[in-house]
Each structure stands twice: as C-alpha cells, then as structure tokens.
mmCIF file of the protein (N, C-alpha, C, O) and its ligand, coordinates in Angstrom:
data_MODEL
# 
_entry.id   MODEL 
# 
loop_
_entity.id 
_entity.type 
_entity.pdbx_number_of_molecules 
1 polymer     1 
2 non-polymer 1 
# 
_entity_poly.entity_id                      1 
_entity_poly.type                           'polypeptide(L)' 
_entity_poly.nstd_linkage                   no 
_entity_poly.nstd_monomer                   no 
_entity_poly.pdbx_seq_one_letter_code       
;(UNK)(UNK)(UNK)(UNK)(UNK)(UNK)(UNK)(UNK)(UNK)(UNK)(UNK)(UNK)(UNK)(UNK)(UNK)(UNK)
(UNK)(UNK)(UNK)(UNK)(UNK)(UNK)(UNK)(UNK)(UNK)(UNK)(UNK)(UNK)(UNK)(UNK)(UNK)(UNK)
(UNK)(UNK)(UNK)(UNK)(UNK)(UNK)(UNK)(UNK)(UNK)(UNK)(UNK)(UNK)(UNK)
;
_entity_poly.pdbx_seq_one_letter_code_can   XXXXXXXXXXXXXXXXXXXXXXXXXXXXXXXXXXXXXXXXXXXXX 
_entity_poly.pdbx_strand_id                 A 
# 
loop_
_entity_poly_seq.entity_id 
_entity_poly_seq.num 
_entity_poly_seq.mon_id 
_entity_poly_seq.hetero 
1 1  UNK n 
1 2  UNK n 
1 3  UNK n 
1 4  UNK n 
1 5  UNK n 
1 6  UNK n 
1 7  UNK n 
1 8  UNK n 
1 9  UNK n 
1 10 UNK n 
1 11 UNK n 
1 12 UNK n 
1 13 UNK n 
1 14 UNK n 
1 15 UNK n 
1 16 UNK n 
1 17 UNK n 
1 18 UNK n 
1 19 UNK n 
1 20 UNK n 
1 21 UNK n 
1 22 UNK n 
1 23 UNK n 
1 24 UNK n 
1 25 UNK n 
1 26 UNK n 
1 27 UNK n 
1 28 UNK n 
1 29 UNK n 
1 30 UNK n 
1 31 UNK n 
1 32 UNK n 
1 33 UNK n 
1 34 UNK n 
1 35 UNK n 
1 36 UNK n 
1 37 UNK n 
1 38 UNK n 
1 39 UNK n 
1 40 UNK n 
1 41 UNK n 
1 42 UNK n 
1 43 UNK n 
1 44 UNK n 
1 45 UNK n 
# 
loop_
_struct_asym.id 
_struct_asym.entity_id 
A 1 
B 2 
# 
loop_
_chem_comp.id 
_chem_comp.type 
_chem_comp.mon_nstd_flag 
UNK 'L-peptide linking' . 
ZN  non-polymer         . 
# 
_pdbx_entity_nonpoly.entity_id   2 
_pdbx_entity_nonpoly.name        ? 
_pdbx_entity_nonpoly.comp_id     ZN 
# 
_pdbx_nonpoly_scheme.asym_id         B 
_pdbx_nonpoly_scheme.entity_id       2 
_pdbx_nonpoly_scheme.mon_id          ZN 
_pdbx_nonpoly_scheme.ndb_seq_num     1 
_pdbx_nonpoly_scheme.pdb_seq_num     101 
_pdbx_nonpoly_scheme.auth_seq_num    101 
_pdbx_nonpoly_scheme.pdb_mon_id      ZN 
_pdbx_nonpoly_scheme.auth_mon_id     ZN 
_pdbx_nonpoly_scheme.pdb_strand_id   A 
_pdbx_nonpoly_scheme.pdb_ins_code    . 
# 
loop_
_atom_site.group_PDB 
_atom_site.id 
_atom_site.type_symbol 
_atom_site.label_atom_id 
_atom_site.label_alt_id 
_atom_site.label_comp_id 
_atom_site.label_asym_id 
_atom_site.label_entity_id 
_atom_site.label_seq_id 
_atom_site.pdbx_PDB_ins_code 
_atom_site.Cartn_x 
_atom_site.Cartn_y 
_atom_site.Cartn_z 
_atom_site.occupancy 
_atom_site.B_iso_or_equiv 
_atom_site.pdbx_formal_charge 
_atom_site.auth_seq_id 
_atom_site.auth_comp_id 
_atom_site.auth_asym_id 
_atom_site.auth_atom_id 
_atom_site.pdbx_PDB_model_num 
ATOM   1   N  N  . UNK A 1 1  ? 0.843   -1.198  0.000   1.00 0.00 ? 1   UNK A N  1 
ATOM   2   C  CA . UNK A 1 1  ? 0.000   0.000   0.000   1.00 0.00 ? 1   UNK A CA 1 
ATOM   3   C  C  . UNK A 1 1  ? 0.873   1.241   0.000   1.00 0.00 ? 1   UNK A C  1 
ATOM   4   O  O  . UNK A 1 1  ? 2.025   1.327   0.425   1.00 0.00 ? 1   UNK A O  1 
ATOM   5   N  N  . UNK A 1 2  ? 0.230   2.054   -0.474  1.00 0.00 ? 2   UNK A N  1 
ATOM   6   C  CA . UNK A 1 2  ? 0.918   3.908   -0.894  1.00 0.00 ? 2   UNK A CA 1 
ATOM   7   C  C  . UNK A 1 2  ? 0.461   4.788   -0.470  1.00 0.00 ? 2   UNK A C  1 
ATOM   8   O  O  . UNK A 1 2  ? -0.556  5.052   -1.112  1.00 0.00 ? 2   UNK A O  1 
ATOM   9   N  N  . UNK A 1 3  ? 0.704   5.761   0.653   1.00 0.00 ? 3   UNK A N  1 
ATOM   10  C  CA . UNK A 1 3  ? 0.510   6.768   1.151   1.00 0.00 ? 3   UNK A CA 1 
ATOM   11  C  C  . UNK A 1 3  ? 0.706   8.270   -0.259  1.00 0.00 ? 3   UNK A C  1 
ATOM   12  O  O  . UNK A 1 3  ? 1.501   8.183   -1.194  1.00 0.00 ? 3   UNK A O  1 
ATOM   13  N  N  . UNK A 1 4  ? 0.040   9.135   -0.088  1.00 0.00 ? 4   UNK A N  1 
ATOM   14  C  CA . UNK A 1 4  ? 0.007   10.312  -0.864  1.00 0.00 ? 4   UNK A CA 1 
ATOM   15  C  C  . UNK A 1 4  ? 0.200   11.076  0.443   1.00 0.00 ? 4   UNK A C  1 
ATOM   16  O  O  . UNK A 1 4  ? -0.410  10.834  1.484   1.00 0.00 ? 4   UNK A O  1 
ATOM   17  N  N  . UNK A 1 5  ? 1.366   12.281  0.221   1.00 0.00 ? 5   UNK A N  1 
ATOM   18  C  CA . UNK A 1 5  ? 1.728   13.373  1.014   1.00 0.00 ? 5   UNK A CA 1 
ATOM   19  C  C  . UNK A 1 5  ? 0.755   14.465  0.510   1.00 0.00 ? 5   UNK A C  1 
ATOM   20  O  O  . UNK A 1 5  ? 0.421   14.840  -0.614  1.00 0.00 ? 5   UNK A O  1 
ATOM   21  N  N  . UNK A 1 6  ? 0.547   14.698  1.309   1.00 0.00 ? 6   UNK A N  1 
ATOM   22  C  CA . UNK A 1 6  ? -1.010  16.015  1.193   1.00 0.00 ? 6   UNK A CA 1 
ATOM   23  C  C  . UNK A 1 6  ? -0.300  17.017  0.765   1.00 0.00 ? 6   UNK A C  1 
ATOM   24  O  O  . UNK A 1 6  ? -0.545  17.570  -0.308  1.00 0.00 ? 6   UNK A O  1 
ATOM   25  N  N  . UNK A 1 7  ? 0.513   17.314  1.431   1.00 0.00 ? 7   UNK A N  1 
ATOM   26  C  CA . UNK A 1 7  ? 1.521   18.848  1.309   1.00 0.00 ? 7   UNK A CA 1 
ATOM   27  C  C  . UNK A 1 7  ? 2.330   18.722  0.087   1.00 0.00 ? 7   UNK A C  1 
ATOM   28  O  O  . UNK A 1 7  ? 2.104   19.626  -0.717  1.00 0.00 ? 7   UNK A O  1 
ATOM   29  N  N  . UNK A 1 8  ? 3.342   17.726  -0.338  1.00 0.00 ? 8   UNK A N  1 
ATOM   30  C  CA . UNK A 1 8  ? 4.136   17.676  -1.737  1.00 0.00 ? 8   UNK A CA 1 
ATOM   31  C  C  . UNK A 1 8  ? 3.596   16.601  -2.583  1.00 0.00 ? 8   UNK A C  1 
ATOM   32  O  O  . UNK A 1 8  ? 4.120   16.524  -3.694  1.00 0.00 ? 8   UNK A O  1 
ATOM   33  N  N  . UNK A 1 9  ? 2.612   15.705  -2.297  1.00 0.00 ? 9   UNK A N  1 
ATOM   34  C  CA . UNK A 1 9  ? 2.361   14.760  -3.358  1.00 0.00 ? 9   UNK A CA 1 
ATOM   35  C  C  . UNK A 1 9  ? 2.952   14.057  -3.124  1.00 0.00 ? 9   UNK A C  1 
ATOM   36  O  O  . UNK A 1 9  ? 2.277   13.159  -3.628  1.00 0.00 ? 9   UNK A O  1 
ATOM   37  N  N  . UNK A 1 10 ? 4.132   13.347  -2.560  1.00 0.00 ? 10  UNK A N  1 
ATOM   38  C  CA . UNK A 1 10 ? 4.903   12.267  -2.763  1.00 0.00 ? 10  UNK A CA 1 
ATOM   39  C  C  . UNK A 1 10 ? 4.575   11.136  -2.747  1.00 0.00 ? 10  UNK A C  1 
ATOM   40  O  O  . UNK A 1 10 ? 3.420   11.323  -2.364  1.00 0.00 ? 10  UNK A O  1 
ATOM   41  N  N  . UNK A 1 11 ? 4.651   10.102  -2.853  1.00 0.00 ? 11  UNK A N  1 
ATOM   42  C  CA . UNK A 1 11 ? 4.266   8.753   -2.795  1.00 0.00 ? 11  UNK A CA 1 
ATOM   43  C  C  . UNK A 1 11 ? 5.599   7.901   -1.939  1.00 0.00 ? 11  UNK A C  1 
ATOM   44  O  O  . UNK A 1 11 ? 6.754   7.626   -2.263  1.00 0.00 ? 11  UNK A O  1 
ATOM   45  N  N  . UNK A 1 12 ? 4.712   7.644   -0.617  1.00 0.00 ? 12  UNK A N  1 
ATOM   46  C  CA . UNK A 1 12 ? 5.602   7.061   0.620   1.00 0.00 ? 12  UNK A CA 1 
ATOM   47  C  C  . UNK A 1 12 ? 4.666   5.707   0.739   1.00 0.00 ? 12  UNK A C  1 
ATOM   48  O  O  . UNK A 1 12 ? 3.475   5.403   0.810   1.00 0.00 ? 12  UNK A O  1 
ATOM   49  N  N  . UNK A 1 13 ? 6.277   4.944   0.709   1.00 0.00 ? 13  UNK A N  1 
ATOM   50  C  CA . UNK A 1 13 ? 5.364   3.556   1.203   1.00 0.00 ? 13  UNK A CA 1 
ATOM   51  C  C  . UNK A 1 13 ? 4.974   3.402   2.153   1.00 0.00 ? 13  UNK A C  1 
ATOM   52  O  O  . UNK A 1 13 ? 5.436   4.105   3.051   1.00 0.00 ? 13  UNK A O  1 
ATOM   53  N  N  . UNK A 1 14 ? 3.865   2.361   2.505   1.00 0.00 ? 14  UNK A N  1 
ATOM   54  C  CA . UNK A 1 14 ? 3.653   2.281   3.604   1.00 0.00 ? 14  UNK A CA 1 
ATOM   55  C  C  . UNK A 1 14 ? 4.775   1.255   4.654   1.00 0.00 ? 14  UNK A C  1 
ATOM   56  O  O  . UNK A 1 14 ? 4.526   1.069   5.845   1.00 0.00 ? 14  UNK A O  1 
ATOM   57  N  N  . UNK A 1 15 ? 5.576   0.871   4.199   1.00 0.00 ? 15  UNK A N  1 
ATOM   58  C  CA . UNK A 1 15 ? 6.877   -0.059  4.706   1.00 0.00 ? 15  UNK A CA 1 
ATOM   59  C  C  . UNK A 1 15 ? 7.528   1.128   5.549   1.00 0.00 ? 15  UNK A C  1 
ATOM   60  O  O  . UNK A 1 15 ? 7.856   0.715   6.661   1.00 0.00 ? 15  UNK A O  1 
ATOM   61  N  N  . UNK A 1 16 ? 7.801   2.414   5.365   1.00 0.00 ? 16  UNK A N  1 
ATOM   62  C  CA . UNK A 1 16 ? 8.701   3.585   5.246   1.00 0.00 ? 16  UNK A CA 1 
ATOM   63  C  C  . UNK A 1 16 ? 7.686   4.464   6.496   1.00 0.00 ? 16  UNK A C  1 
ATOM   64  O  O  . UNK A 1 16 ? 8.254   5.117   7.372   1.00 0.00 ? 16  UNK A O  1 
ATOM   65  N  N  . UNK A 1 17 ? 6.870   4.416   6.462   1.00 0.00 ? 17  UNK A N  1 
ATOM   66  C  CA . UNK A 1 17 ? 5.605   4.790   7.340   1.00 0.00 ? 17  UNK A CA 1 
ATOM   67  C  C  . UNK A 1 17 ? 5.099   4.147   8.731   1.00 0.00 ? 17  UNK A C  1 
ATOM   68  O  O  . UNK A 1 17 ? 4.563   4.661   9.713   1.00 0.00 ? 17  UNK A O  1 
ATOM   69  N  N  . UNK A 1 18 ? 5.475   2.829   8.436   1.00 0.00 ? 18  UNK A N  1 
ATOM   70  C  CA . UNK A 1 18 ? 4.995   2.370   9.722   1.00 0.00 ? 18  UNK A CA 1 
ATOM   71  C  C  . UNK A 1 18 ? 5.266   2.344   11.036  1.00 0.00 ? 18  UNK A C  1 
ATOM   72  O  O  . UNK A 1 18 ? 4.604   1.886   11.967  1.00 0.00 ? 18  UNK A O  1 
ATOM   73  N  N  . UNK A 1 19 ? 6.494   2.978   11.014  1.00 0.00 ? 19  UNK A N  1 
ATOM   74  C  CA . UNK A 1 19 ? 6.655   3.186   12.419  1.00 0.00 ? 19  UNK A CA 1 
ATOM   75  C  C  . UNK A 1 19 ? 6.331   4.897   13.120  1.00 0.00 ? 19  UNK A C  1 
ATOM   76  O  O  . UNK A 1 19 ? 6.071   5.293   14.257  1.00 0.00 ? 19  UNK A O  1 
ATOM   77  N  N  . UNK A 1 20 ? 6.552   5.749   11.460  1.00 0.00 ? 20  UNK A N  1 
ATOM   78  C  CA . UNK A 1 20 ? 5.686   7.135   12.401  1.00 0.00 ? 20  UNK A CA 1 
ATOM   79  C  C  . UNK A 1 20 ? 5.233   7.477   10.569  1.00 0.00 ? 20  UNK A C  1 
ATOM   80  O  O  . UNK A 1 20 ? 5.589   7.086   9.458   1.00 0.00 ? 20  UNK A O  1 
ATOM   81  N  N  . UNK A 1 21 ? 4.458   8.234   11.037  1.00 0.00 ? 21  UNK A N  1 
ATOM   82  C  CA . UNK A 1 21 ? 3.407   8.526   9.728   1.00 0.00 ? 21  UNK A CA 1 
ATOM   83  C  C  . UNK A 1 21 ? 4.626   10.024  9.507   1.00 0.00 ? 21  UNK A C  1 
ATOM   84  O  O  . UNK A 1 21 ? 4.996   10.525  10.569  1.00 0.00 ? 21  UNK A O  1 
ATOM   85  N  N  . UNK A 1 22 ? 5.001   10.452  8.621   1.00 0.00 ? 22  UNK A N  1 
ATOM   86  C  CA . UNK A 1 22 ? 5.811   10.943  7.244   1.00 0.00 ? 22  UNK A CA 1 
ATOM   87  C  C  . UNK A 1 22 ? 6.519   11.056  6.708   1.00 0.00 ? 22  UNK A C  1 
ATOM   88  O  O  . UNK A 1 22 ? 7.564   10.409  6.783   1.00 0.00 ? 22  UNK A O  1 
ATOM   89  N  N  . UNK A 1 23 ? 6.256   11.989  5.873   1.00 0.00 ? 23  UNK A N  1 
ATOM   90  C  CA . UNK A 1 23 ? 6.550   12.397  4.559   1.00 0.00 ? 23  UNK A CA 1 
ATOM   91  C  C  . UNK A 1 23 ? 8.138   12.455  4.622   1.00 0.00 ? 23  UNK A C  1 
ATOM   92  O  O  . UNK A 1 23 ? 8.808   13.256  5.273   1.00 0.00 ? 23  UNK A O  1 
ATOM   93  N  N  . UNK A 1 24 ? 8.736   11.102  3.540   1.00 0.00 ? 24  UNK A N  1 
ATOM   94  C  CA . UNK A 1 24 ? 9.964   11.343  3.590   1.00 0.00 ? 24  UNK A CA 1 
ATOM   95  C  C  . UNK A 1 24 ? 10.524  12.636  2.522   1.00 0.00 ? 24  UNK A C  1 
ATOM   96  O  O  . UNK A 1 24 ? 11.723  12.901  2.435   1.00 0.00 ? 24  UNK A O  1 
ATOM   97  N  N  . UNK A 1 25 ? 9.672   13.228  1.898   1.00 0.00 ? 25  UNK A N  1 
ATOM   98  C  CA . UNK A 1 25 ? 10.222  14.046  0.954   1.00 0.00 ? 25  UNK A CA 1 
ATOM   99  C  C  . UNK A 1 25 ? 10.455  15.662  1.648   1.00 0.00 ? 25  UNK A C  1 
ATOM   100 O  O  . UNK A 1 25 ? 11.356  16.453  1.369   1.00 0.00 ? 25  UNK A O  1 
ATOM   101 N  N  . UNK A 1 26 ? 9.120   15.872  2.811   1.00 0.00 ? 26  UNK A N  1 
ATOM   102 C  CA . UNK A 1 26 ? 9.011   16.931  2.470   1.00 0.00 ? 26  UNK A CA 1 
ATOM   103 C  C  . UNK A 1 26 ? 8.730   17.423  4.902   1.00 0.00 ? 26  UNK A C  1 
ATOM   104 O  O  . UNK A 1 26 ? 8.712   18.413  5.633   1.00 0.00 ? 26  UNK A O  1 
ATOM   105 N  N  . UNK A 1 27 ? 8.621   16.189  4.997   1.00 0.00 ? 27  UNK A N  1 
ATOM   106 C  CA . UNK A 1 27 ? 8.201   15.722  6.404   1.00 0.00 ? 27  UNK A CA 1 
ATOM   107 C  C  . UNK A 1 27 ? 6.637   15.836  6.559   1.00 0.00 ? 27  UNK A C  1 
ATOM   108 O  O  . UNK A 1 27 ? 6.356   15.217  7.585   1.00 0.00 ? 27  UNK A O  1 
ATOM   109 N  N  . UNK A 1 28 ? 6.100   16.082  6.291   1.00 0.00 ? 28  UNK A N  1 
ATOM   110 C  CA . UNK A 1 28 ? 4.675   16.490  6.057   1.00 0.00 ? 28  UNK A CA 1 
ATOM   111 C  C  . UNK A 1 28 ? 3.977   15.431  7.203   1.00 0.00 ? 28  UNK A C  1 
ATOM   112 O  O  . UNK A 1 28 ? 4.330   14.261  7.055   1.00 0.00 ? 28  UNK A O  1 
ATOM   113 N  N  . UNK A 1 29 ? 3.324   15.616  7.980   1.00 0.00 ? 29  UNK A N  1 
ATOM   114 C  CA . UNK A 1 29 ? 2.281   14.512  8.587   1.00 0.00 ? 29  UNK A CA 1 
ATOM   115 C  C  . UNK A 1 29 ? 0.897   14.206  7.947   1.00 0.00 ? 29  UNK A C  1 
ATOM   116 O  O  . UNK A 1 29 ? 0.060   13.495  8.501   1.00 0.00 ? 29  UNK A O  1 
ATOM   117 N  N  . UNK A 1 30 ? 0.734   14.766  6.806   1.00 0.00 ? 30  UNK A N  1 
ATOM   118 C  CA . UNK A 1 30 ? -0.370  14.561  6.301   1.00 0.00 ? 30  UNK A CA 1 
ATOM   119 C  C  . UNK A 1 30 ? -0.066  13.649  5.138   1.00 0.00 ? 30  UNK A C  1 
ATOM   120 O  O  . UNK A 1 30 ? 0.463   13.910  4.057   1.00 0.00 ? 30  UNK A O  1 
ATOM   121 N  N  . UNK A 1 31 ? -0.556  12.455  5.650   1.00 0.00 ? 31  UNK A N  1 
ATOM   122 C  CA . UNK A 1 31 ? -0.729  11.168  4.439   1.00 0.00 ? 31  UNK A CA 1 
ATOM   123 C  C  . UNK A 1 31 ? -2.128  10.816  4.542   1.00 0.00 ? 31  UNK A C  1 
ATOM   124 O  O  . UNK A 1 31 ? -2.927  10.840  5.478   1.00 0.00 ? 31  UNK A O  1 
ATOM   125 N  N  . UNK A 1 32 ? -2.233  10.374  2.923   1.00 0.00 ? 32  UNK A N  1 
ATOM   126 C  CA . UNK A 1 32 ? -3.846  9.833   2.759   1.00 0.00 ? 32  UNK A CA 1 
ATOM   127 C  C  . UNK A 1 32 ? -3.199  8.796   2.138   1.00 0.00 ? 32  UNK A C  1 
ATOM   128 O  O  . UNK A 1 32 ? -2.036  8.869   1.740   1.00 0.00 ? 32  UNK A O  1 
ATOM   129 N  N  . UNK A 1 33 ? -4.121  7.538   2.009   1.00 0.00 ? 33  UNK A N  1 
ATOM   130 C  CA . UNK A 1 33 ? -3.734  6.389   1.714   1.00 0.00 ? 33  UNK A CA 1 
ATOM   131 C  C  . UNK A 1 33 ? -4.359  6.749   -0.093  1.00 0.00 ? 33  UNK A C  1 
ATOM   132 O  O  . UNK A 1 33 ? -5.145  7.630   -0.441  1.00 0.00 ? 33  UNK A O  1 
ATOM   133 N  N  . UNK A 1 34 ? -3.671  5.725   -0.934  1.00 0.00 ? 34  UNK A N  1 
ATOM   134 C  CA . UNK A 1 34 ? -3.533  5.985   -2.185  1.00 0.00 ? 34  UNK A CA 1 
ATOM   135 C  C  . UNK A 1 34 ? -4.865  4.820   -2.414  1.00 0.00 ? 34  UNK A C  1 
ATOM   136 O  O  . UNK A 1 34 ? -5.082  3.803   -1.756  1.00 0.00 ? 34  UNK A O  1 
ATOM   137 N  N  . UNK A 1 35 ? -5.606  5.349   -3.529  1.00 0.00 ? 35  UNK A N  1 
ATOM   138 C  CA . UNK A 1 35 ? -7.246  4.657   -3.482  1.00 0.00 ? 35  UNK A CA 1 
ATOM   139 C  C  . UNK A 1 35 ? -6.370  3.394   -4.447  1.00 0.00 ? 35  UNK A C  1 
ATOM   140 O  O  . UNK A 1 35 ? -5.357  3.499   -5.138  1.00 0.00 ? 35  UNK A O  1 
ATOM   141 N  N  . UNK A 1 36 ? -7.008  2.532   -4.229  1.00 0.00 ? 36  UNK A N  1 
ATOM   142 C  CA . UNK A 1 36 ? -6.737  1.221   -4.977  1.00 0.00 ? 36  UNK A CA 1 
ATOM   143 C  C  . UNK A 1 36 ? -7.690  1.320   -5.986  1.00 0.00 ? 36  UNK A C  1 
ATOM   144 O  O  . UNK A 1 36 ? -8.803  1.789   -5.745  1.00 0.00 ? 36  UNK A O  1 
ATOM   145 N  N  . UNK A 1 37 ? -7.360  0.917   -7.121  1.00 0.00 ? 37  UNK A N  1 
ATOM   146 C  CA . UNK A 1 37 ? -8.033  1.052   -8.599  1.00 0.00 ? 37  UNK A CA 1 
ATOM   147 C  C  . UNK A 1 37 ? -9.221  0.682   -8.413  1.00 0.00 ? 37  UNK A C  1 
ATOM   148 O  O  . UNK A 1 37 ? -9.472  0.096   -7.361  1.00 0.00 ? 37  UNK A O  1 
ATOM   149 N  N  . UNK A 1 38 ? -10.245 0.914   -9.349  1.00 0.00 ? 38  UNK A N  1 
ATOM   150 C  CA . UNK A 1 38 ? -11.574 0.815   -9.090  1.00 0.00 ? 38  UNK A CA 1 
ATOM   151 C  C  . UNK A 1 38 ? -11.803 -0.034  -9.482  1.00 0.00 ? 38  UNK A C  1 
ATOM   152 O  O  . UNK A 1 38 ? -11.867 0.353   -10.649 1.00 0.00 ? 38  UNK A O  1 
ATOM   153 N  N  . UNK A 1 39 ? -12.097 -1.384  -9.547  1.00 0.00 ? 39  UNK A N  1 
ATOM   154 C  CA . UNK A 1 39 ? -12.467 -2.610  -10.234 1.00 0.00 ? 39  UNK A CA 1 
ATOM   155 C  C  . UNK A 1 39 ? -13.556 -2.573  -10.514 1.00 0.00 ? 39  UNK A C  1 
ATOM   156 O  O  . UNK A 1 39 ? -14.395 -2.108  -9.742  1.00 0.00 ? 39  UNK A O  1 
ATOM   157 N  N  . UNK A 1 40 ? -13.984 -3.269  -12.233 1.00 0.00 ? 40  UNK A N  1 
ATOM   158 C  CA . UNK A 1 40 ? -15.192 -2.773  -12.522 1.00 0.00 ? 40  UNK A CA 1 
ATOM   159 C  C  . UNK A 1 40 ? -15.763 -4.256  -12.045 1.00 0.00 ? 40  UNK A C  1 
ATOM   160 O  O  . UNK A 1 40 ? -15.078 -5.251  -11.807 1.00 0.00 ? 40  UNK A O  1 
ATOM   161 N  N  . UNK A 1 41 ? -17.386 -4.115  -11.963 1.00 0.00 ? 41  UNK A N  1 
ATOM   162 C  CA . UNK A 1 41 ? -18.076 -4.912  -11.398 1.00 0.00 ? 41  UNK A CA 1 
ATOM   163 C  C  . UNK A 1 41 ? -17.748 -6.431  -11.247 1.00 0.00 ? 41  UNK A C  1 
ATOM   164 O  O  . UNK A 1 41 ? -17.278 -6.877  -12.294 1.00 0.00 ? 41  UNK A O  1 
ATOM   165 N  N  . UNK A 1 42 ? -17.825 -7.064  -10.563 1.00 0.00 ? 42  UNK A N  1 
ATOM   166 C  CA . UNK A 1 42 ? -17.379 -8.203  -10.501 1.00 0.00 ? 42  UNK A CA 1 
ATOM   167 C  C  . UNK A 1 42 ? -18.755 -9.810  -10.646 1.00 0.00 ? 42  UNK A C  1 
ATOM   168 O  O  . UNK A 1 42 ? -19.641 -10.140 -9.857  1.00 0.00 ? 42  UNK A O  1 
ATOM   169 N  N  . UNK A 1 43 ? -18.507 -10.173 -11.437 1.00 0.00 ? 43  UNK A N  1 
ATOM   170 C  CA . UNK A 1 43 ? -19.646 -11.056 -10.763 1.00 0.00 ? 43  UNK A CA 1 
ATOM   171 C  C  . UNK A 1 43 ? -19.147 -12.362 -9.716  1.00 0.00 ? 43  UNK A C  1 
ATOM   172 O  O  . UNK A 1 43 ? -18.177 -13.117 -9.780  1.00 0.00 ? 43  UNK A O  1 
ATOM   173 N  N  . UNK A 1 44 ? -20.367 -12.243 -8.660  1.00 0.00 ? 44  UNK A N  1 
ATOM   174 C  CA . UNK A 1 44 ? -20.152 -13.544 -7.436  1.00 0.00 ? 44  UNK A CA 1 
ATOM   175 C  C  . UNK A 1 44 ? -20.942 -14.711 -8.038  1.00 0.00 ? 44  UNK A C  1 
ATOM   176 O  O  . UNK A 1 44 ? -21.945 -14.915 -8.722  1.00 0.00 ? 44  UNK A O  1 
ATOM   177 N  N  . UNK A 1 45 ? -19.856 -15.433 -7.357  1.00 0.00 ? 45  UNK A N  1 
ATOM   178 C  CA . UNK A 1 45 ? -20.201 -16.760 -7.781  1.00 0.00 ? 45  UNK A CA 1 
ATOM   179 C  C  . UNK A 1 45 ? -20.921 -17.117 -7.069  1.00 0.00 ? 45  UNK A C  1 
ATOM   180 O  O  . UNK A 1 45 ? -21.398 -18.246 -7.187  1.00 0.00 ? 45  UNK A O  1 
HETATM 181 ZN ZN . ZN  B 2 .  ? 5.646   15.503  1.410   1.00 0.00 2 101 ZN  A ZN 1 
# 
C-alpha cells in the first residue's frame, strides 16, 4: 500500500511509514492512503 503526502504529493510507502506517519520528501504529517483502482463490477459466484 501507498501513502500520498497532502503537502508535496509524494508517494511514501507504507513499509517507510509504519513506524511514524511521514513524509519522507518533504516531512509532512499529512498522508492519505492511495485509493486502490476501481475494479469494474465483478460477478459472485
Ligand atoms: Zn511531502
């Protein structure tokens, strides 16, 4: 999973994150988690 830095955009892993939440680019504490692609409909079996 991929964190987005609110303040510079960066893309921080979440490996790089887990022990304190930021921003290695810019220090920023504001991470949003990066949306996982939208999968189109699925059918259940
Ligand atoms: Zn940043």
């Amino acid at each position: 999973m991929e964190y987005i830095c609110f303040n510079c955009g960066g893309t921080v892993k979440a490996d790089e994150v887990v022990r304190r939440i930021r921003c290695l680019y810019c220090g920023g504490r504001i991470l949003y988690k990066k949306r996982p692609k939208i999968v189109k409909s699925v059918k259940a079996r």
